[in-house]
BALOBA-1460 file (C-alpha; in Angstrom, 3 decimals):
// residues 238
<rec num="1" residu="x" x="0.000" y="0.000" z="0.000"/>
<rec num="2" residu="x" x="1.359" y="3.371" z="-0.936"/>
<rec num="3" residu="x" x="0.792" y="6.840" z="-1.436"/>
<rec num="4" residu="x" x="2.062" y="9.969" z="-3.604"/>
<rec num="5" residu="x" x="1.974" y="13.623" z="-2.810"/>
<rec num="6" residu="x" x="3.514" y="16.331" z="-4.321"/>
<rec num="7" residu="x" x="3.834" y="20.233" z="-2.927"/>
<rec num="8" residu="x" x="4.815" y="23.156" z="-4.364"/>
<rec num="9" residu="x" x="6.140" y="25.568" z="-1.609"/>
<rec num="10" residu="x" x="7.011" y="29.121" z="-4.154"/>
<rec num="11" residu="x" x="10.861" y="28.386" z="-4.576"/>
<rec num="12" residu="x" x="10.754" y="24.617" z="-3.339"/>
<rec num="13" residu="x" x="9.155" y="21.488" z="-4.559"/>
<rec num="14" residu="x" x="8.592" y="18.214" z="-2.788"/>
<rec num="15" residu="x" x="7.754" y="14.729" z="-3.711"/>
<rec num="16" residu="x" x="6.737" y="12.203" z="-0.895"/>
<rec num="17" residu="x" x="5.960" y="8.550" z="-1.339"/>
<rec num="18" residu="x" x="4.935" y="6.803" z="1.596"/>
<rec num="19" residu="x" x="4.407" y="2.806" z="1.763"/>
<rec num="20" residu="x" x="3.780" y="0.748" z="4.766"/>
<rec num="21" residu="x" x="5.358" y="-2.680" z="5.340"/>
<rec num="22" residu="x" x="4.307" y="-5.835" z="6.558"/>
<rec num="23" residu="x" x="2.266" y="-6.398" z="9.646"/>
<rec num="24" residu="x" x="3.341" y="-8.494" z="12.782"/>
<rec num="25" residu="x" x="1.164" y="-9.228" z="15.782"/>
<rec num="26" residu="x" x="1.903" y="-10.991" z="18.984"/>
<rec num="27" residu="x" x="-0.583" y="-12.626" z="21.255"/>
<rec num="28" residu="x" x="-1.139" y="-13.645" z="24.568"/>
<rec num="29" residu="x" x="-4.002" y="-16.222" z="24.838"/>
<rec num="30" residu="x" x="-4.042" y="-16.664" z="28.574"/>
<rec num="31" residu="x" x="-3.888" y="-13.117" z="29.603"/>
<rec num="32" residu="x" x="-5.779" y="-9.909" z="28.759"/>
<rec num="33" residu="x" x="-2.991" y="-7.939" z="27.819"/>
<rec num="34" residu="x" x="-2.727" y="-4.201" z="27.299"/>
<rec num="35" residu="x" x="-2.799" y="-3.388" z="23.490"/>
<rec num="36" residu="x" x="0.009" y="-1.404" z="21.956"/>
<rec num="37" residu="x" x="0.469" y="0.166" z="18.434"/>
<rec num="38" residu="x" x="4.229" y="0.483" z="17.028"/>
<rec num="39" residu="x" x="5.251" y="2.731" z="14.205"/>
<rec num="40" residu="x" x="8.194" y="2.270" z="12.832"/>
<rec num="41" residu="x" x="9.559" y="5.252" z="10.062"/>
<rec num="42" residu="x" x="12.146" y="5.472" z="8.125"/>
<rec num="43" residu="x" x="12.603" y="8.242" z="5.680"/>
<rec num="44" residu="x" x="15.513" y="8.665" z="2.476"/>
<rec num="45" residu="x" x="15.794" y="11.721" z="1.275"/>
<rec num="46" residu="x" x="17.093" y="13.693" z="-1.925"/>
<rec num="47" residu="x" x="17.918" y="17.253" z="-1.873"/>
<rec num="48" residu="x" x="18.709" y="19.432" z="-4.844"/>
<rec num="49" residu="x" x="19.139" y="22.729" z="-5.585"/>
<rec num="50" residu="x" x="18.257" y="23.882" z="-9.193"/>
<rec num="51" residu="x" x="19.328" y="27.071" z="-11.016"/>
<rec num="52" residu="x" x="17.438" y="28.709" z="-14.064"/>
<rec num="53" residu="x" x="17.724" y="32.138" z="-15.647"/>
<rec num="54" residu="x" x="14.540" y="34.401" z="-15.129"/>
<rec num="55" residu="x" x="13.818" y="34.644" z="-19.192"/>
<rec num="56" residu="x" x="13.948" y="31.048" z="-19.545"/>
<rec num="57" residu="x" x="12.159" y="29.349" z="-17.040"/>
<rec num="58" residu="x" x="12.003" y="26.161" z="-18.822"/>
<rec num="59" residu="x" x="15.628" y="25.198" z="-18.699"/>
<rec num="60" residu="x" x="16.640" y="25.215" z="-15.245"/>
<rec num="61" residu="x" x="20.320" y="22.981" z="-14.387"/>
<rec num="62" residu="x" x="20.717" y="20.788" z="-11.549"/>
<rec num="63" residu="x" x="24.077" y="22.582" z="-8.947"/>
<rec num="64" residu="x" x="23.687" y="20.058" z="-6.441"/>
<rec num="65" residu="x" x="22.620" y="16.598" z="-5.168"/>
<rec num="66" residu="x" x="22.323" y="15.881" z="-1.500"/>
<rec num="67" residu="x" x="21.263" y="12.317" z="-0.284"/>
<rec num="68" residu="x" x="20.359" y="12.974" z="2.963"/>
<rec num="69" residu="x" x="21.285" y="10.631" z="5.666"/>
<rec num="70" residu="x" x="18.931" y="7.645" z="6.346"/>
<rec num="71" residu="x" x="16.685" y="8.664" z="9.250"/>
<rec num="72" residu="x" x="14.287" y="6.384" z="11.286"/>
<rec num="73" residu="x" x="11.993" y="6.529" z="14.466"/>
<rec num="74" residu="x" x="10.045" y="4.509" z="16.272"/>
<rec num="75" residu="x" x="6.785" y="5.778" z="18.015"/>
<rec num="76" residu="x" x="4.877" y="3.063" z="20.525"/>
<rec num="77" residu="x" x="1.270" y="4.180" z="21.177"/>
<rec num="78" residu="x" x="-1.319" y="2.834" z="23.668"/>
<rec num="79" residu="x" x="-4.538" y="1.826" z="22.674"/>
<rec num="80" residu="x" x="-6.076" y="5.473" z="24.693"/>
<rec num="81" residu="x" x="-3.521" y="7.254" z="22.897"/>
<rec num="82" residu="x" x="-4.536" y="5.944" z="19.242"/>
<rec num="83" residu="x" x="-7.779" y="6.676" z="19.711"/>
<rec num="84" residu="x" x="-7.286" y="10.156" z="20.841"/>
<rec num="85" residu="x" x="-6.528" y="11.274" z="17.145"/>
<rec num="86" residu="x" x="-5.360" y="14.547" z="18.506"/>
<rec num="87" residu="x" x="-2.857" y="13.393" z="20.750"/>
<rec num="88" residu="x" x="-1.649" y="10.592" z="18.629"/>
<rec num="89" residu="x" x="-0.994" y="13.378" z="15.927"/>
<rec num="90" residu="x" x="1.358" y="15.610" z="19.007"/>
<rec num="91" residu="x" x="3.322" y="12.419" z="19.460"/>
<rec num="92" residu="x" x="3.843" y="11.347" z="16.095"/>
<rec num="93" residu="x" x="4.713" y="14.731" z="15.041"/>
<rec num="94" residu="x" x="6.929" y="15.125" z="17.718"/>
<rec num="95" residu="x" x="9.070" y="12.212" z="16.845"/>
<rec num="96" residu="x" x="9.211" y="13.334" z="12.764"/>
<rec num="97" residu="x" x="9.753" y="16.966" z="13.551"/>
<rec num="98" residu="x" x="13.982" y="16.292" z="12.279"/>
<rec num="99" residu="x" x="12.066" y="14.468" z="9.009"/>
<rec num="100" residu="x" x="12.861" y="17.175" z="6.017"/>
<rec num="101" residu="x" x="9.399" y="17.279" z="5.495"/>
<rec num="102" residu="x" x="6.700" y="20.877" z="5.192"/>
<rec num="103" residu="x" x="4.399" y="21.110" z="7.824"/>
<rec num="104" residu="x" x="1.503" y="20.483" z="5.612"/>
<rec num="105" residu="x" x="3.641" y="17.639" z="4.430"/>
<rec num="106" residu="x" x="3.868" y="16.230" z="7.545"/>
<rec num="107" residu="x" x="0.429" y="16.006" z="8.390"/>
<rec num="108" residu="x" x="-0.662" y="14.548" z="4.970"/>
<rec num="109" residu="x" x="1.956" y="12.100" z="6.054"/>
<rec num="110" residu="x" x="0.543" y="11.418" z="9.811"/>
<rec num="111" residu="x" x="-3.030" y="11.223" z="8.499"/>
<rec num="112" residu="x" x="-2.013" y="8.393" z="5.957"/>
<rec num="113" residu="x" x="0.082" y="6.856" z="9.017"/>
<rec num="114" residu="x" x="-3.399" y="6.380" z="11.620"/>
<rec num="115" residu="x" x="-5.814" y="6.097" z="8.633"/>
<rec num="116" residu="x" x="-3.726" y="2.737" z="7.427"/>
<rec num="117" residu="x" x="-3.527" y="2.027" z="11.033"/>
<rec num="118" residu="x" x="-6.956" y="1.866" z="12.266"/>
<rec num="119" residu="x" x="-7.440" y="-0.435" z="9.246"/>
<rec num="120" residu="x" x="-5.298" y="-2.801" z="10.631"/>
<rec num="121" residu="x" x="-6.672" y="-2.486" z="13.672"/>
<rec num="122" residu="x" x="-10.032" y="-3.378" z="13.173"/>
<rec num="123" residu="x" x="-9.306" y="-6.225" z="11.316"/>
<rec num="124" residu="x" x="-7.202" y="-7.873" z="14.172"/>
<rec num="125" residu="x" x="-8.240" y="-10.911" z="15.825"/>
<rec num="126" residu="x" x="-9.304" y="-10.557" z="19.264"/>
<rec num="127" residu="x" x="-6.291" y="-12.553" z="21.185"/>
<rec num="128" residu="x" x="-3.751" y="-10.274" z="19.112"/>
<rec num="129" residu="x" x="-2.329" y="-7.428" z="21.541"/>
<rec num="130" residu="x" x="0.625" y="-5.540" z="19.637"/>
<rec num="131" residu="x" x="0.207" y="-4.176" z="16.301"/>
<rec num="132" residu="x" x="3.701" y="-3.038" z="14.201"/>
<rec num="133" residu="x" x="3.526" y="-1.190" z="11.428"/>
<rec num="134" residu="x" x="6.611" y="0.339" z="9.173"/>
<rec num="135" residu="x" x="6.042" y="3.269" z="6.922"/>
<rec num="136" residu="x" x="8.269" y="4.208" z="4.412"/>
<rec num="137" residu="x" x="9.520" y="7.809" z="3.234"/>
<rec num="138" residu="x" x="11.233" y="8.378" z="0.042"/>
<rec num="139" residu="x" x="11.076" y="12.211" z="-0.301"/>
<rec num="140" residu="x" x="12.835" y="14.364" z="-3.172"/>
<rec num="141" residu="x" x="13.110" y="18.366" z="-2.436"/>
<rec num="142" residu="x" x="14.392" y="20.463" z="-4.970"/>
<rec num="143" residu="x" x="15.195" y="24.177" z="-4.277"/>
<rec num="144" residu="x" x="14.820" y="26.566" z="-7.744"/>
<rec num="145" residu="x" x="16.932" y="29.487" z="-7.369"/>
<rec num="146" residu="x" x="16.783" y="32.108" z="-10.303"/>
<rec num="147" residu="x" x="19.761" y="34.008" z="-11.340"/>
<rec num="148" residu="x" x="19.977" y="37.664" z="-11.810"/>
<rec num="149" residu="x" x="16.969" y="38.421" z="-9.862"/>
<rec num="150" residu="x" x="16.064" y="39.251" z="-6.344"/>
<rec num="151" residu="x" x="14.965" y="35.952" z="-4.683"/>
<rec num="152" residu="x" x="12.187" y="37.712" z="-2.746"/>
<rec num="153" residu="x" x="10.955" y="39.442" z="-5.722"/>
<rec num="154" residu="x" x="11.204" y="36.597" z="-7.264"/>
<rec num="155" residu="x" x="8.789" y="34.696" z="-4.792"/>
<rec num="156" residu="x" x="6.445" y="37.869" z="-4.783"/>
<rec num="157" residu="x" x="5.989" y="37.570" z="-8.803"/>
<rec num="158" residu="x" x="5.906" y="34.263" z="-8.896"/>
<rec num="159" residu="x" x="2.730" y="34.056" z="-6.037"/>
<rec num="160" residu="x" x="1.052" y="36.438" z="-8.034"/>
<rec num="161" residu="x" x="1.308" y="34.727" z="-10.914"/>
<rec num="162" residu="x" x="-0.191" y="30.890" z="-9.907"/>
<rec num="163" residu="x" x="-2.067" y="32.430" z="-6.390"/>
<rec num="164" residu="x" x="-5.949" y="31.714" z="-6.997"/>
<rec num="165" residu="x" x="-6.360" y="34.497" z="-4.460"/>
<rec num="166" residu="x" x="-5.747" y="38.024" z="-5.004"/>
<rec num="167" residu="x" x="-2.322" y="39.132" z="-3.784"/>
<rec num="168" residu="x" x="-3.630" y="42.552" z="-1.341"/>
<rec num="169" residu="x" x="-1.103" y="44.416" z="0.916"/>
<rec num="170" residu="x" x="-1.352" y="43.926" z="4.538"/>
<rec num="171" residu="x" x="-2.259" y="47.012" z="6.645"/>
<rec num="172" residu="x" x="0.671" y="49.468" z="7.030"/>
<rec num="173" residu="x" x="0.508" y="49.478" z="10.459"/>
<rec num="174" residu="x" x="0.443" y="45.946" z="11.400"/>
<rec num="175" residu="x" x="3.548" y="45.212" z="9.220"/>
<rec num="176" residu="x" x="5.545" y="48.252" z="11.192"/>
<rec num="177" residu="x" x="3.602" y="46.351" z="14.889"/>
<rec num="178" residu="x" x="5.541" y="42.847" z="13.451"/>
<rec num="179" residu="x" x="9.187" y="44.736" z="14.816"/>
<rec num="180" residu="x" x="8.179" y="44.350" z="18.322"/>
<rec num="181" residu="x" x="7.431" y="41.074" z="17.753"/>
<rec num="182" residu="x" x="10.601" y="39.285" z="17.364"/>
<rec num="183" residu="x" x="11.699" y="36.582" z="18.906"/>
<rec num="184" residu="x" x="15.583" y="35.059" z="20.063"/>
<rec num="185" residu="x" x="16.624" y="32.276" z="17.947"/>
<rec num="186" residu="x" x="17.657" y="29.463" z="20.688"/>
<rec num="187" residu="x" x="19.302" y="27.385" z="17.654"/>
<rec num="188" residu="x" x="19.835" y="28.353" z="14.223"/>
<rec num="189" residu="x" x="17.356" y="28.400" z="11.348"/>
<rec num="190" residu="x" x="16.761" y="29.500" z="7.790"/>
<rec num="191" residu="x" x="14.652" y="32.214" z="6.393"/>
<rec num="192" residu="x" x="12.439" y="30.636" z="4.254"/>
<rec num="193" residu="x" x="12.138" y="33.556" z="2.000"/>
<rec num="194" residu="x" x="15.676" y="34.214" z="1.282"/>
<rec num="195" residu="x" x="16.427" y="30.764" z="2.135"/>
<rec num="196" residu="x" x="19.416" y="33.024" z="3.827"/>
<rec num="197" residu="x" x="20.378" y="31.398" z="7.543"/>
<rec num="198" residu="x" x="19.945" y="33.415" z="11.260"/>
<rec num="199" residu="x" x="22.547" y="32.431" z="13.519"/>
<rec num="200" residu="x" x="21.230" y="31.126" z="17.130"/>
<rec num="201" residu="x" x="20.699" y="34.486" z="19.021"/>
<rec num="202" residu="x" x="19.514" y="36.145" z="16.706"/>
<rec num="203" residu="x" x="16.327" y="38.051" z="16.729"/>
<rec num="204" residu="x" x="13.489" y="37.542" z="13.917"/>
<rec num="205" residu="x" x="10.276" y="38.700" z="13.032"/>
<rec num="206" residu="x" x="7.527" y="36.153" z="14.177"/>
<rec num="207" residu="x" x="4.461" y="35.917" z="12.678"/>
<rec num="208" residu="x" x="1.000" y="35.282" z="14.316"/>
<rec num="209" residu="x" x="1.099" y="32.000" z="12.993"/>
<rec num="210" residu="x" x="4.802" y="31.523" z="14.850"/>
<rec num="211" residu="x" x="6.630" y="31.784" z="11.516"/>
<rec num="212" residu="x" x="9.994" y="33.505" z="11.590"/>
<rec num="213" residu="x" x="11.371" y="35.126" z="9.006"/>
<rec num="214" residu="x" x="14.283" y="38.206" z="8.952"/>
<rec num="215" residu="x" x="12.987" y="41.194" z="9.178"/>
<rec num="216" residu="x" x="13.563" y="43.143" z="5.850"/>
<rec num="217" residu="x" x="11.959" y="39.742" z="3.775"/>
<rec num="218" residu="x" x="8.637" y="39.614" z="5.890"/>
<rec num="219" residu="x" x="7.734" y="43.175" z="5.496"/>
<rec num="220" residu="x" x="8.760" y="43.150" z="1.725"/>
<rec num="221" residu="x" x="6.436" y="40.374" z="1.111"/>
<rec num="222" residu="x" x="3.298" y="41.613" z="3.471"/>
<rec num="223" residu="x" x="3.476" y="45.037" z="1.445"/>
<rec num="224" residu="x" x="2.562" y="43.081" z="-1.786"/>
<rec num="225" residu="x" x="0.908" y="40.072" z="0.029"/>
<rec num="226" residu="x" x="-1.416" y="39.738" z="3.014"/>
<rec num="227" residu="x" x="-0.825" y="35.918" z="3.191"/>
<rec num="228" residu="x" x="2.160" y="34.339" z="5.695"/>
<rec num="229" residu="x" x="3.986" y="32.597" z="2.694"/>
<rec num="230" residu="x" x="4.094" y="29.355" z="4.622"/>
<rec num="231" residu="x" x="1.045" y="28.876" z="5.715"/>
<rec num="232" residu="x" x="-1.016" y="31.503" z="4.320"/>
<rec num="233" residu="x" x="-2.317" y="32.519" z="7.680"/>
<rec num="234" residu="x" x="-4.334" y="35.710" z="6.424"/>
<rec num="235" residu="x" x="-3.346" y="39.158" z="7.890"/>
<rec num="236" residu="x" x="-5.929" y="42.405" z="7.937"/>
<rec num="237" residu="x" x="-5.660" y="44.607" z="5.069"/>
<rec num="238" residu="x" x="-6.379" y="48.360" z="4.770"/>
């Protein structure tokens, strides 16, 4: 059993496959035993970074090639906590959060995870007490940079161009309110506009959806766009 997604995040695009391996179960037919869940992950990943020249879009070249290192987890889950699909989501989320995966990635990902396991679950006989199930992640990210242009106009132009939505400013005066909203970087992190890096210490711009971004690139974008570019969290206009 697998599944396909695909994501286009502006200046990044990701392919995810996810499959799920074969099912063991242990019993205990003398004793009613407590019934646990398993999930094992393991996730390969490919990273690239592409180049193309603003004119020609169409004939972009490969820089680089990253194969990520192999990365696996393994999440037990009690019966209570499976069926509480919120909490089961906060765990398994929890242990995937160092998966190179979106955040809207991640939860297509999660939902496939406890949708394939509540199949299995149903289906098991009653004697059967431990369920273990292994998903696999084969994801391949590739980063478009375009030369001679300003990445961040870039981005702006290119929302405007496949956005359903109509790209409106956000109101003056909540972009200027966003300075006293930064927070102190405890580790470093990457600007997913500029796709530029902010050293741990250092102090961004947080959105009201939590998304950090410097400074400068947030209130570039909000003057053209209303929308957080991650998440599209929608701020007030004029």
């Amino acid at each position: 059993m697998e599944e396909h997604y695909s994501f286009n995040h502006d200046q990044l695009q990701s392919d995810i496959t996810v499959s799920v391996g074969r099912v063991s179960a242990s019993c205990d037919r003398n004793a009613l035993l407590p019934f646990y869940i398993n999930l094992e992950f393991s996730c390969n990943a490919i990273l690239s970074k592409w180049i193309f020249d603003e004119h020609i879009p169409t004939q972009a070249r490969c820089l680089e090639v990253v194969n990520a290192p192999s990365m696996v987890a393994i999440v037990p889950l009690s019966l209570n906590e499976f069926l509480h699909n919120e909490k089961a989501c906060e765990i398994i989320a929890g242990e995937i959060q160092d998966f190179p995966l979106w955040d809207i990635e991640c939860q297509k990902v999660i939902d496939f995870v406890l949708r394939k396991a509540w199949e299995y679950v149903i289906s098991m006989p009653p004697n059967h007490n431990v369920l273990h199930l292994h998903f696999r992640m084969a994801v391949l990210n590739k980063l478009f940079v375009v030369e001679n242009l300003d990445l961040v106009d870039w981005m702006i132009q290119h929302s405007m161009e496949v956005d359903e939505v109509p790209m409106i400013p956000t109101k003056d005066s909540l972009i200027e309110s966003l300075e006293r909203k930064k927070v102190s970087m405890m580790d470093s992190g990457t600007c997913t506009i500029c796709l530029e890096e902010f050293p741990a210490g250092y102090e961004a711009v947080c959105m009201p959806c939590s998304h950090i971004f410097h400074g400068d690139c947030i209130k570039k974008w909000l003057r053209t766009s209303h929308y957080c570019p991650i998440c599209r969290f929608e701020m007030p206009t004029s």
